[in-house]
C-alpha positions in Angstrom: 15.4 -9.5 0.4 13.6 -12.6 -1.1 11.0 -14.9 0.7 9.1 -17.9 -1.0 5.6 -16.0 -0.1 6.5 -13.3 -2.5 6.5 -15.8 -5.4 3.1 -17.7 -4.4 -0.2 -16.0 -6.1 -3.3 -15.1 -4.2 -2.9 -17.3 -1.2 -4.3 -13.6 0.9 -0.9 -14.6 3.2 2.3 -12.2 4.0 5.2 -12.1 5.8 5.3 -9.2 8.4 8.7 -8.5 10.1 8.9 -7.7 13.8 10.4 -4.7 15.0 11.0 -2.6 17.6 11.2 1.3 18.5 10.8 2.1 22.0 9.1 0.2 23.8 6.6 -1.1 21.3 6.4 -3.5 18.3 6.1 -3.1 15.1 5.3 -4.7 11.5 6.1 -3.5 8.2 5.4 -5.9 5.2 8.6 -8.0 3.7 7.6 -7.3 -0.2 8.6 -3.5 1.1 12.2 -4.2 2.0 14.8 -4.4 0.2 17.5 -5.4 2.5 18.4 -4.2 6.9 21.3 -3.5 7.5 23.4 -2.0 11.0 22.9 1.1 12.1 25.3 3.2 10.0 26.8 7.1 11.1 24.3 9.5 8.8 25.2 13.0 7.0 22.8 15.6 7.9 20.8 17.6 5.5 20.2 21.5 6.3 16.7 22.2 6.5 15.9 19.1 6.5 12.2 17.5 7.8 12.5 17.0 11.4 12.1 13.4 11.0 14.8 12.7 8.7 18.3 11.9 10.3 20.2 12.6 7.0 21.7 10.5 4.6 23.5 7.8 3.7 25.3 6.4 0.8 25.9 2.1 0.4 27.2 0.8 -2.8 27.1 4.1 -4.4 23.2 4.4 -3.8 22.0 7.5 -1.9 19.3 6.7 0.3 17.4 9.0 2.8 17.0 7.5 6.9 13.9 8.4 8.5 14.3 8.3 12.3 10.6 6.2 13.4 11.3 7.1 17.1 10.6 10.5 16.0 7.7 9.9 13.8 5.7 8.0 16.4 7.2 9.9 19.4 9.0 7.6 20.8 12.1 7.4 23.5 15.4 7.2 21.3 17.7 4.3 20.8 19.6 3.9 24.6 22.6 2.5 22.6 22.1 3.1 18.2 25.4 1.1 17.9 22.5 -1.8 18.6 20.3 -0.4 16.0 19.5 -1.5 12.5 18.1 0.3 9.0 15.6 -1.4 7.4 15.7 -0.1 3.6 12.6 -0.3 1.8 11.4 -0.1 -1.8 8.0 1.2 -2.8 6.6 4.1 -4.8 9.7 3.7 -6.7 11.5 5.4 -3.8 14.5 3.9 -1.5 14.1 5.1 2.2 15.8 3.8 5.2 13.9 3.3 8.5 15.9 4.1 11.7 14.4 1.1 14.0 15.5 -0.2 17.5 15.7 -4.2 16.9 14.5 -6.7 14.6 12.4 -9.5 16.1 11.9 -11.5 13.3 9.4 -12.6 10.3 6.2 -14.0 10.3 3.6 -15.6 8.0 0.3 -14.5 8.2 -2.8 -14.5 6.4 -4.7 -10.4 5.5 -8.0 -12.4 7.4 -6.2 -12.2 10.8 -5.7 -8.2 10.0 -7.4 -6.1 11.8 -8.2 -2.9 10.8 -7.6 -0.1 13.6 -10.5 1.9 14.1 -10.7 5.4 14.3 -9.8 6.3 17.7 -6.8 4.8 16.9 -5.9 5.7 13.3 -7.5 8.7 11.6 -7.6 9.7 7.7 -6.2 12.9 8.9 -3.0 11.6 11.0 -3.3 7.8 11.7 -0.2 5.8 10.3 -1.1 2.6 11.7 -3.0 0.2 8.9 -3.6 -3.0 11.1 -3.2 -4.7 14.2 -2.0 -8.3 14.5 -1.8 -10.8 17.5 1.6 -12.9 17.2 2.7 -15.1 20.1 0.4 -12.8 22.6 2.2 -9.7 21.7 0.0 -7.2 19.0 2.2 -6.0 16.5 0.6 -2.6 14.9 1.7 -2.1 11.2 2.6 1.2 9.9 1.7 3.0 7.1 5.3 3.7 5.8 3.8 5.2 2.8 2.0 7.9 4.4 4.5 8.2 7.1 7.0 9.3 4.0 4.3 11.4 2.3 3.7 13.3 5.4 7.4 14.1 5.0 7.8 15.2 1.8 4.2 15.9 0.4 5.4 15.2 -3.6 6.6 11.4 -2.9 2.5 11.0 -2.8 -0.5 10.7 -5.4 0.2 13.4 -8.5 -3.4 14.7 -7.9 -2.1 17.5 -10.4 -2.2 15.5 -13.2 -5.6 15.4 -13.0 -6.2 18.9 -13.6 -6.2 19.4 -16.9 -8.8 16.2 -16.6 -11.9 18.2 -15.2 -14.7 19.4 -17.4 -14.6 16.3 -19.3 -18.0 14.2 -20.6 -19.4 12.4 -17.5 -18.6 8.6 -17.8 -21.1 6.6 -16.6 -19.7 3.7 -16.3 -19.7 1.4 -13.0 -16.1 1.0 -11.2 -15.7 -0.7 -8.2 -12.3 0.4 -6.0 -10.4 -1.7 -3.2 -8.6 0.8 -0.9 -7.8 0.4 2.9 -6.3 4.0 3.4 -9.3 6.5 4.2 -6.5 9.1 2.8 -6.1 7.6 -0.4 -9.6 6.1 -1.5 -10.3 9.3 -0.9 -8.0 11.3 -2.9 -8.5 8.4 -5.7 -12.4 8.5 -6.5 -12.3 12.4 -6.0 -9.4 12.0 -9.2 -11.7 9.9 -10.9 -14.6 12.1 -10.7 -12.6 15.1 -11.6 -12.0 13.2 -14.7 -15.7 12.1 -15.1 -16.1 8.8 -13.5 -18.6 9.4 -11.1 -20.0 6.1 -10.2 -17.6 4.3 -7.9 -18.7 1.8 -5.5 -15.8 2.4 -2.9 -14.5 -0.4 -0.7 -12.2 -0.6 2.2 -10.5 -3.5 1.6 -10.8 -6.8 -0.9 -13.6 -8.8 0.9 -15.8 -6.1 0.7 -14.9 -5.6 -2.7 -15.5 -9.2 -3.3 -18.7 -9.6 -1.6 -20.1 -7.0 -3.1 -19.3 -8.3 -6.8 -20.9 -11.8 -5.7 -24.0 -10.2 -4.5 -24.2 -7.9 -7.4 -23.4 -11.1 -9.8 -26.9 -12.6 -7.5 -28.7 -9.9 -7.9 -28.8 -8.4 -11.2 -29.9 -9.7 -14.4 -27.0 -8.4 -16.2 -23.9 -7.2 -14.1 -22.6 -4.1 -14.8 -19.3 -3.1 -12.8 -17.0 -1.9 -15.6 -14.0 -2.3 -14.1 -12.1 -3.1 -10.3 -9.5 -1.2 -8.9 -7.4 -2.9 -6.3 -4.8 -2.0 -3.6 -2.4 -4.9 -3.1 -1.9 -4.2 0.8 -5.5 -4.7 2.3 -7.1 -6.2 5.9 -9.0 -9.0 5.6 -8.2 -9.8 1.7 -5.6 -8.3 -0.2 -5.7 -7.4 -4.2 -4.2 -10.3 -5.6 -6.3 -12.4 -3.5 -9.0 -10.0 -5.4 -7.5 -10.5 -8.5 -7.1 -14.3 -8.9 -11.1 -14.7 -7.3 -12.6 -12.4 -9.9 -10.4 -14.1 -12.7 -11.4 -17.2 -11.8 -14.6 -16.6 -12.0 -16.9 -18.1 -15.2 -18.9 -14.9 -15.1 -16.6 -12.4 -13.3 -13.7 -12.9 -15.2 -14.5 -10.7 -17.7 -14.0 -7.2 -15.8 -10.7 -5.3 -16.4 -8.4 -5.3 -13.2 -6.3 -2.6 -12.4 -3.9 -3.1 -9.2 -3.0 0.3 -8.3 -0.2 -0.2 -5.7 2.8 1.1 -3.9 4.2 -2.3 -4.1 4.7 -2.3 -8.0 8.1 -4.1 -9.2 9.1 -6.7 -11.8 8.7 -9.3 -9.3 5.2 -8.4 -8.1 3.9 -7.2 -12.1 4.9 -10.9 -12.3 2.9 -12.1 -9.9 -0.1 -9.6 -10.9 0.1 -11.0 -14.4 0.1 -14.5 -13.6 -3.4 -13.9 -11.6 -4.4 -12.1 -14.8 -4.3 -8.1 -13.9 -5.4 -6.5 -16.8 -3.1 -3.2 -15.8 -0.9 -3.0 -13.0 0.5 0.7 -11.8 2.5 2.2 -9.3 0.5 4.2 -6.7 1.9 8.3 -7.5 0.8 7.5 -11.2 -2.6 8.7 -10.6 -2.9 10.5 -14.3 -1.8 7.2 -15.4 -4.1 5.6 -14.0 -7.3 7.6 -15.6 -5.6 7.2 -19.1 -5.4 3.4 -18.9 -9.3 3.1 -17.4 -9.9 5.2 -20.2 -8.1 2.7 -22.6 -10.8 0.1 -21.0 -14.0 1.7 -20.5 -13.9 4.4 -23.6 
């Protein structure tokens, strides 16, 4: 599924498609999908997550559905011969989403994001990653990575890599990291220190990340972040947004960026490499990402 936005560079805009389960409305970002299709007749799996209808197999390409009525406890479909599959593409995984309708696609920019707080979405359980107001109706966006890590724990960050890491030298040097998920900006700077990077500036999304670096660019007499870390998917600015800014920047320009995302593909390396990502890795690949911050800061 192809869309003109996905070929622009740092504009901080993205197209969100409508949906529905129950109900409520929904939003999942369009760089995730890979094509929706009808509601097709699924094989079951024995003993299988509770969540997951079965299976299904177009153009010779097994692909697991994930019933979202049941993840967000929802009413089921009143008539699933209405229903659609929205088949995504991220953390190099193909996973259907069972969904009720499809409303349609809009445009619109990370500022007008907002992040849900935490009576709404926790680090522990939450799967909702912003709100957006669209024609009077608020449109929550899930967090369709966690929602399939929940399901099968392994599809998430290989924290075991880094165990062979710990009881390295400490490395002193500064990294700055851009990640909206409480879950995983958690599980990424307690990686890193494992592997002795201990002084992380952590930020929630890419304006913080950015206003941070101008202020420390103000401040100091010589500036002394090592390297930036960046999430692609972020509130208020996303990473490539990030990415082009620092890049662009007389002074800036000269710290290493690493996008660490779920969203990795040729089209969007393209895109990262165009707005000058220095290394650009898919979001499980947490081993890989130590090795190549070593490549840049040892």
């Amino acid at each position: 599924m192809e869309t003109n936005i996905l070929m622009e560079s740092g504009t901080n805009e993205l197209e969100v498609l409508e949906f529905t389960v129950g109900n409520n409305h929904y939003g999942i970002n369009v760089a995730k999908i890979k094509e929706i299709v009808p509601f097709n007749v699924v094989t079951p799996v024995p003993n299988s997550h509770p969540s997951v209808e079965g299976i299904f197999m177009p153009r010779d390409l097994m692909i697991t559905v994930v019933d979202l009525a049941h993840v967000i406890k929802a009413d089921p479909s009143p008539d699933m011969k209405k229903d659609m599959f929205i088949i995504t593409n991220f953390n190099q995984l193909n996973v259907a989403f069972h969904v009720h309708t499809v409303v349609g696609i809009h445009r619109v920019s990370w500022a007008d994001i907002i992040t849900p707080d935490s009576t709404v979405s926790s680090k522990e359980n939450g799967i909702a990653t912003g709100i957006v107001k669209i024609d009077n109706q608020l449109i929550v966006i899930l967090d369709f990575e966690r929602i399939v890590s929940d399901i099968s724990p392994e599809t998430g960050l290989k924290v075991s890599d880094i165990e062979g890491l710990e009881g390295r030298i400490r490395n002193t040097s500064h990294i700055v990291i851009a990640e909206d998920s409480p879950l995983l900006i958690t599980l990424i700077s307690d990686s890193l220190k494992k592997a002795g990077y201990a002084n992380l500036t952590l930020c929630t999304n890419g304006q913080i990340a950015w206003d941070y670096l101008l202020n420390a660019k103000k401040n100091s007499e010589e500036l002394d972040v090592k390297c930036v870390i960046t999430d692609i998917e972020m509130p208020l600015m996303d990473g490539h947004r990030l990415t082009k800014l620092i890049k662009s920047d007389d002074e800036l320009k000269k710290i290493p960026v690493v996008i660490f995302s779920s969203l990795i593909n040729d089209q969007m390396r393209a895109k990262g490499e165009s707005l000058g990502a220095d290394v650009q890795l898919s979001k499980p690949e947490i081993g890989m990402l130590v090795k190549e911050i070593d490549k840049l800061l040892l």
